[in-house]
C-alpha positions in Angstrom: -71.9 264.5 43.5 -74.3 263.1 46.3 -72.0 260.4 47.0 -69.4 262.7 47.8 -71.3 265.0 50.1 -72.9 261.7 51.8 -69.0 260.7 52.0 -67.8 264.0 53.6 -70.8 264.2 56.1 -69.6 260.4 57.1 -66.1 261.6 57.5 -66.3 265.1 59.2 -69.2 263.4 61.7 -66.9 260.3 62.9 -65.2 260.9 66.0 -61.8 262.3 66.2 -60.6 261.0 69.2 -61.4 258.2 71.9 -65.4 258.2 73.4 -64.2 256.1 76.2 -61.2 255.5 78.7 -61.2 251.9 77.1 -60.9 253.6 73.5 -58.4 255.5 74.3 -56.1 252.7 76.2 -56.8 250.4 73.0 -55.7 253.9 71.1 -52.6 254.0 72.9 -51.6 250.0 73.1 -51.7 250.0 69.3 -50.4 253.3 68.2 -46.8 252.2 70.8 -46.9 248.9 69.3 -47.1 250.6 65.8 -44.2 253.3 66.6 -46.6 255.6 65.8 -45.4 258.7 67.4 -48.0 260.9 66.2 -50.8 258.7 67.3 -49.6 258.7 70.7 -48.9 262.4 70.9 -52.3 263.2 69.7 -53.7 260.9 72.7 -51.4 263.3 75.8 -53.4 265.4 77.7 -52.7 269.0 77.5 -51.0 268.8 81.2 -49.1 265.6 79.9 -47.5 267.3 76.5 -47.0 270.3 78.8 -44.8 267.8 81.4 -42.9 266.7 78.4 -42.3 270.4 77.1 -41.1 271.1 80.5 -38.6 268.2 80.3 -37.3 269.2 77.3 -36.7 272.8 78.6 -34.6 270.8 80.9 -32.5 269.4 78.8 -31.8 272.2 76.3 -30.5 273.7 79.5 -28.3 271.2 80.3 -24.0 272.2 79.8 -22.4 270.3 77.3 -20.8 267.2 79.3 -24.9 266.8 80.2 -26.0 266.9 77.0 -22.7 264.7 76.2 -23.3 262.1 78.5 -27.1 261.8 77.6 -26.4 261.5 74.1 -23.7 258.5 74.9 -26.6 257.0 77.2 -29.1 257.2 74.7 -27.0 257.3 71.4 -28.6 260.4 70.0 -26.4 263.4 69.2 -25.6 265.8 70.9 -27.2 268.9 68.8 -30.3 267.1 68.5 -30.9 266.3 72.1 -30.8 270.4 72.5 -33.4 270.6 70.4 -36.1 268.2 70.5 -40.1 268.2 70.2 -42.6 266.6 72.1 -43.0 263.8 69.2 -38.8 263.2 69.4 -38.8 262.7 73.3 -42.3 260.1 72.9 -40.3 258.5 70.1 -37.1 257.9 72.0 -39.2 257.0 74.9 -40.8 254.5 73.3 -38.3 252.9 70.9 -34.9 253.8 72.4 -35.9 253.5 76.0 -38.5 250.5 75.8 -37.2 248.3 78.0 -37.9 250.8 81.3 -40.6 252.5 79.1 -44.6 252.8 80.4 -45.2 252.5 77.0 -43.6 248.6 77.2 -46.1 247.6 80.3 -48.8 248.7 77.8 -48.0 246.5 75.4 -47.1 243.3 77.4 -50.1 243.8 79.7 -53.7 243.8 79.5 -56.3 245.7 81.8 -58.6 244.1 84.1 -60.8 247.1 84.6 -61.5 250.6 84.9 -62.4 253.1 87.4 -64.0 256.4 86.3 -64.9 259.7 88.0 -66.6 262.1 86.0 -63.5 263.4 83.9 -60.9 260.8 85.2 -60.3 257.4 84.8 -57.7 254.8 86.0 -57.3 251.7 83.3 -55.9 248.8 85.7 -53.4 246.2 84.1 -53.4 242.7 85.0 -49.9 243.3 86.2 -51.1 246.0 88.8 -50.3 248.9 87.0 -52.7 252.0 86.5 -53.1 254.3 83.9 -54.8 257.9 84.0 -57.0 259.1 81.6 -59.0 262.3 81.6 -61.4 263.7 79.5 -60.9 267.2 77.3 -63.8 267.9 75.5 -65.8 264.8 74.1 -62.3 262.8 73.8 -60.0 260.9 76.4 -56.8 261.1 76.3 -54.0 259.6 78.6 -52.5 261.8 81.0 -48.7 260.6 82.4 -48.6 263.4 84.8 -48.1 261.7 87.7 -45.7 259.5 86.4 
């Protein structure tokens, strides 16, 4: 019985999210290399998954030889691309569209530094590229809203 409560204490105490700009770029590099939709979702900002959401209102708005011609472009059908979630636009941005993705300079470049202000910080890649980060609450997460 003490093991167990010393194992819960260990496990609702460990931090559930990234301390640091650097943690949460590491976060981010593995979960896209992994596919792991989820991970990365849970590492948006608030403003970032809100970006997203309004990109998706966008879309479900679109008439059907829009919503046609996307679905050719991106070979997803048609009914789904009216209807997707946060986690199915991050997946098809990072699988189906990795070639011209963000998510693709993450993975083939490593930073060089970091510049932090209070609640922002900018992760620089050795390829010149900069990331934003911000901080919500204790946790960093990666904000793509002025991509």
């Amino acid at each position: 019985m003490a093991i167990a409560a010393v194992c819960l204490c260990c496990f609702s105490c460990a931090p559930q999210g990234a301390l640091t700009p650097e943690d949460a770029f590491t976060q981010l590099r593995d979960a896209a290399g992994r596919n792991d939709t989820e991970a990365v979702v849970r590492l948006l900002s608030i403003d970032s998954r809100k970006k997203i959401e309004s990109a998706i209102t966008v879309i479900a708005r679109m008439d059907n030889k829009q919503i046609s011609a996307l679905s050719r472009t991106y070979g997803i059908a048609a009914g789904r691309m009216k209807n997707l979630s946060v986690k199915d636009y991050v997946f098809f941005s990072m699988v189906i569209d990795k070639n011209g993705s963000i998510f693709k300079e993450i993975l083939v470049h490593s930073p060089v530094g970091v510049d932090r202000n209070r609640h922002r910080a900018v992760v620089r890649l050795e390829n010149g590229m900069e990331f934003e980060f911000v901080q919500e609450g204790p946790y960093w997460k990666f904000d793509m809203t002025r991509l």
